[in-house]
N, C-alpha and C positions, 0 to 999 in steps of 0.2 A: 495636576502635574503628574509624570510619571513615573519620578525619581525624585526623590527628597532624599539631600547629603546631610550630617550632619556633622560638627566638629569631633573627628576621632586624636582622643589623647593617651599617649603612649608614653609611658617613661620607664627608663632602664635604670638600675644600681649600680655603680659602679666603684670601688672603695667607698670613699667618703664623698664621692659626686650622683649626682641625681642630673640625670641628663634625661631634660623634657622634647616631644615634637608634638607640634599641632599640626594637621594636615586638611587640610579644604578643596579638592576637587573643585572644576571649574564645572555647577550643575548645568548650566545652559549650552556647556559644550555636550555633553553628558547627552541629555535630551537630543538636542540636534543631530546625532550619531544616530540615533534610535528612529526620529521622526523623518532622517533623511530618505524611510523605506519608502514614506509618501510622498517623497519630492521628487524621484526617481521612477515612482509609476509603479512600483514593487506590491506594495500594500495602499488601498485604497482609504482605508482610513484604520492607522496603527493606535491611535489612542483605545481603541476600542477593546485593547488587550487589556485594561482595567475593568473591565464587567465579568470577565470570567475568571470560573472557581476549576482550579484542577486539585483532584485526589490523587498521594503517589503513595502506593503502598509496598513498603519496602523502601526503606534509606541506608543504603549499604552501598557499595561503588558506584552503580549504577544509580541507583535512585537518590543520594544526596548530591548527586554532579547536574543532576538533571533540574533540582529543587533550588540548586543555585543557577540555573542557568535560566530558568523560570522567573526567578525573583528577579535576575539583572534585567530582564525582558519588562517587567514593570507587570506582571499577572496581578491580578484582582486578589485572588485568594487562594492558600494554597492548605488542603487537608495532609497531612501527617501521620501514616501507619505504619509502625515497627515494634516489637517487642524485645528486639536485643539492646545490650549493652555496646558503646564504642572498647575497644578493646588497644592495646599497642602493636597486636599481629594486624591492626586493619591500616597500620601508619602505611603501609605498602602504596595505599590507594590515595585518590584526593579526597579532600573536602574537609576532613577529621583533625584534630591536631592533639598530640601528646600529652596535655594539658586537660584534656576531655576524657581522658579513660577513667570508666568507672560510670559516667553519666549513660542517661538511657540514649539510644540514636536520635529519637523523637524529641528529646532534650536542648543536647548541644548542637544539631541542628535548627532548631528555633534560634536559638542566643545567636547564631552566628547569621543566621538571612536575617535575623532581625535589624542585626550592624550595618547590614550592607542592603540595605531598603526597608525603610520604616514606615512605607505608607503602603506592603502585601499586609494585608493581617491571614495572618495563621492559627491553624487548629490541630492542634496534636493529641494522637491516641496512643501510649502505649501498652499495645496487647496484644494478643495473637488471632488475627480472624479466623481462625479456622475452627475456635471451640465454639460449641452452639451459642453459649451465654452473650460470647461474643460480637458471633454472625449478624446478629438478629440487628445488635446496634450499630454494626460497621453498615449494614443494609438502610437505615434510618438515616445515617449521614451521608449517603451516599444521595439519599432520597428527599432530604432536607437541610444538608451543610451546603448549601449556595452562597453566593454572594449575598444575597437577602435571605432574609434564614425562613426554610420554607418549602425553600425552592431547589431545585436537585443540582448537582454540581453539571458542570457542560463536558468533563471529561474524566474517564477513571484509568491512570497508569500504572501498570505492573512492574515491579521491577525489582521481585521476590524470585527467589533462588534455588525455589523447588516446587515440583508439580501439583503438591496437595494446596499450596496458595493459590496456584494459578488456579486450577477447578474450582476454589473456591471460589474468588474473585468473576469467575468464569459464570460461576451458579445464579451468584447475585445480578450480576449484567443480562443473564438473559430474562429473571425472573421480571425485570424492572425496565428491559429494555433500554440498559444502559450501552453507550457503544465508550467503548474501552480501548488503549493498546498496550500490549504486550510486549515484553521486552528479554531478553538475556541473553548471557556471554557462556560460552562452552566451557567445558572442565580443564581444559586444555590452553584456556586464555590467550587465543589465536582466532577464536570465530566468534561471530556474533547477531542479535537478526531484533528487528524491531516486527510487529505485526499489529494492524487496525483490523479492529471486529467490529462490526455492527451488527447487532440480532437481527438476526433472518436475512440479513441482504448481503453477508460475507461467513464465510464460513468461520464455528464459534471455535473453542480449543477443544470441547468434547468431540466437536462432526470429525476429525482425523488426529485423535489423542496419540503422543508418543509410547511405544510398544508398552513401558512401564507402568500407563497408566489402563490402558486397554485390556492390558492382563493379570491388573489388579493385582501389581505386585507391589510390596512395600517399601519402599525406595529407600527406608532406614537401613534394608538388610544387603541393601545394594554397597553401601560403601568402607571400604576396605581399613582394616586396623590400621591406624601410622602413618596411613595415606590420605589428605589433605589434595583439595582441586587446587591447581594455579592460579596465581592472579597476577593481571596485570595492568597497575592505569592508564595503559595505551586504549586498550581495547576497550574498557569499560569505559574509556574518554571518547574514545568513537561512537561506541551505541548508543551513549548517553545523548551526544551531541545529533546524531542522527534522528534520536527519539523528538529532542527539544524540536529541532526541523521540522518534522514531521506535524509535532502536534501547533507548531503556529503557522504553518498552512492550514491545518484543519481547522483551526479557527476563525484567522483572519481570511480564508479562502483567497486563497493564491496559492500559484503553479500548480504540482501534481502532490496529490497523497499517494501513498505508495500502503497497498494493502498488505505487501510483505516484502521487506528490504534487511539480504540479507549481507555480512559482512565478515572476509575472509582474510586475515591477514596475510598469511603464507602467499600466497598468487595479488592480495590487492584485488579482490574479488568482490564484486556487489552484486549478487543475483535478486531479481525481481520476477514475482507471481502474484496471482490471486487466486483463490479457491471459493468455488461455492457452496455453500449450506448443503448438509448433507439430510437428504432427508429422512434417513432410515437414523438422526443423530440419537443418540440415549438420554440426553437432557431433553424432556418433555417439553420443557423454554423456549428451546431453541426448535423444539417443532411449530410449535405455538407460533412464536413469532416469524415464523416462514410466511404461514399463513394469513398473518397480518399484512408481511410484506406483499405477497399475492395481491392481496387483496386491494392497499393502498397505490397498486404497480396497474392494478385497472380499473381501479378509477379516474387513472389519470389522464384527461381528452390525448386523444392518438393525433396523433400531426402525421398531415399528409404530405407525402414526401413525392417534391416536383421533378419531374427529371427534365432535367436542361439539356436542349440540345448543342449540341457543338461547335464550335464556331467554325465555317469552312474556310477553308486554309487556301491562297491561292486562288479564291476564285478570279481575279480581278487584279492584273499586276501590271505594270510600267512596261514588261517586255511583250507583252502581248504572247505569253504561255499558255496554252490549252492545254488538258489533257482529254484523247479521243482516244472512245473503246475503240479493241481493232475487229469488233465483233458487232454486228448490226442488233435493232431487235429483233427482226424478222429470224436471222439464222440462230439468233439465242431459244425462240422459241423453238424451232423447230429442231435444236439439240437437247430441250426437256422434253419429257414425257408427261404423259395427261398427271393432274392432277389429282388424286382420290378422294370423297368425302370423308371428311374427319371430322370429330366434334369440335364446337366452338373450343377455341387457346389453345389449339394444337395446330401446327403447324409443319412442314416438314424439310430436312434439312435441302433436298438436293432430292431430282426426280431422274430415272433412268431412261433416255430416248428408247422412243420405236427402233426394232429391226428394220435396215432398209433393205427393202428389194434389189436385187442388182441390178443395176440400169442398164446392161448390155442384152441387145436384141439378140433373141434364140436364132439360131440357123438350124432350118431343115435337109438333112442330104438324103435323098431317094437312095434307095436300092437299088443296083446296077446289074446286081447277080454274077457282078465277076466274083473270080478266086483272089485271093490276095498274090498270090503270085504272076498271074496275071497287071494285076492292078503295079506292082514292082517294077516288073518291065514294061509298061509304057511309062513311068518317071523315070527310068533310063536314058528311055529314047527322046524325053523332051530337051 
């Protein structure tokens, strides 16, 4: 099954009353929402969303919208990376509730996809992947937290809120040849942009790193006293939701993946690109795995490509329609010009005619030995 409900009970205080509800969801409605993607032609076989394991590292607006959107989707399994605390300046956003602050992210996000689907099992880490101690084991789960334990997860999402994660994240993906996607919302909480990498065959986040990271400056020294980015659960409800999109087409393959979709509140802007691997990239991984790409890109038998000719249009119609050159063969040749020897598969567009001789017969006139004044008057006198 790929939703299992269970009896959720709630009860409030109120004076000296206790006022209970039980709530039961209709589970077979439930499913049949989900599995209608296959009855529709949409998804060819959606059950299949149970075998896979996504990694979302970072659960902050972005990334615990996404965890919940995951979990209602029926995912196999889902890995859990964050080292913050839920806080009451985060009640701004979804997912978190006032009641959780103080707990770690990686925490009260478990309790709460656990309520609301009981049959993802989850794995949480709370730590910061960026220090070595750490890397080493975020690379290990990355490489062995699957569905069957062993086996590498099917997808790793980003949805950490500064560039030293993403490189990170970024290091580990190409070392391992993990294809990941990228995710974030601008300082300004009006733009936003998802991004799918796959080593060597799309361009990584080192092959065209943003100015801060290229010139290896340190982003901590970047941000101003007092001053706090925007937030907004609009926008980060958008990305998130575009992210989920994104990655259950790249699963269950259907419609298009989109290697870089970006999103603009102010205009309602969705710009789309892709990029290629850059080969001069500074992560040695990501050259590495170019070459792999290369490599596995010809091996692959080349299909030969038929060209169809065209269907002629009109030959043969009810009214008895021809079309006649108004030019013979005979006169077509003899308006080209010879032909030159050229090498085989060259060809030439248009050939320039011979000079034609003038067709009018010369006349010869004798010399008479008159004067011209002479010759004057006898045209007079005729």
């Amino acid at each position: 099954m790929l939703f299992t409900i269970y009896y959720l009970h709630r009860h409030w205080e109120y004076k000296d009353m206790v006022i209970s509800l039980q709530w039961l969801p209709d589970k077979c409605e439930i499913q049949s929402r989900l599995m209608a993607l296959k009855r529709m032609g949409i998804v060819s076989d959606y059950e299949k969303i149970r075998t896979f394991t996504v990694a979302i590292v970072g659960v902050g607006g972005v990334g615990s919208v996404t965890a919940e959107m995951l979990t209602r989707c029926g995912i196999g399994k889902l890995l859990l990376f964050d080292y913050d605390k839920v806080e009451l300046a985060n009640m701004n956003r979804l997912f978190f509730q006032p009641h959780q602050a103080g707990l770690s992210k990686v925490q009260a996000a478990e309790h709460t996809l656990r309520n609301i689907n009981p049959d993802v099992l989850f794995e949480v880490h709370n730590y910061n992947i960026t220090t070595v101690e750490n890397f080493e084991h975020f690379m290990n789960r990355i490489s062995n937290g699957g569905l069957e334990e062993g086996k590498p997860v099917d997808l790793v999402l980003s949805c950490v809120d500064n560039f030293e994660a993403r490189m990170t994240i970024n290091t580990a993906c190409n070392e391992l040849g993990q294809t990941w996607m990228e995710s974030g919302v601008s300082e300004n909480a009006v733009s936003g942009h998802i991004q799918l990498i796959i080593p060597g065959e799309s361009a990584c986040f080192a092959c065209a790193p943003p100015l801060v990271v290229a010139a290896n400056i340190d982003e901590k020294t970047l941000k101003r006293e007092g001053v706090c980015a925007a937030s907004l659960p609009t926008t980060m409800g958008v990305v998130a939701g575009i992210l989920v999109q994104n990655v259950l087409k790249f699963l269950l393959n259907f419609g298009t993946v989109s290697f870089y979709l970006g999103y603009n509140a102010m205009q309602d802007f969705f710009p789309t690109m892709s990029m290629k691997p850059n080969p001069q990239c500074d992560d040695r991984n990501c050259r590495k795995q170019q070459k792999e790409y290369k490599k596995k890109v010809a091996a692959l038998p080349k299909q030969e490509v038929i060209q169809e000719e065209g269907d002629i249009i009109h030959e043969d119609n009810e009214w008895g329609i021809e079309l006649v050159s108004e030019i013979s063969e005979e006169e077509l040749k003899k308006s080209s010009g010879p032909i030159p020897d050229l090498p085989e598969g060259i060809i030439v567009a248009y050939t320039v005619p011979q000079k034609q001789e003038d067709s009018v017969p010369e006349v010869t006139v004798e010399d008479s030995g008159e004067s011209l004044e002479d010759l004057m008057a006898k045209m007079k006198n005729i």
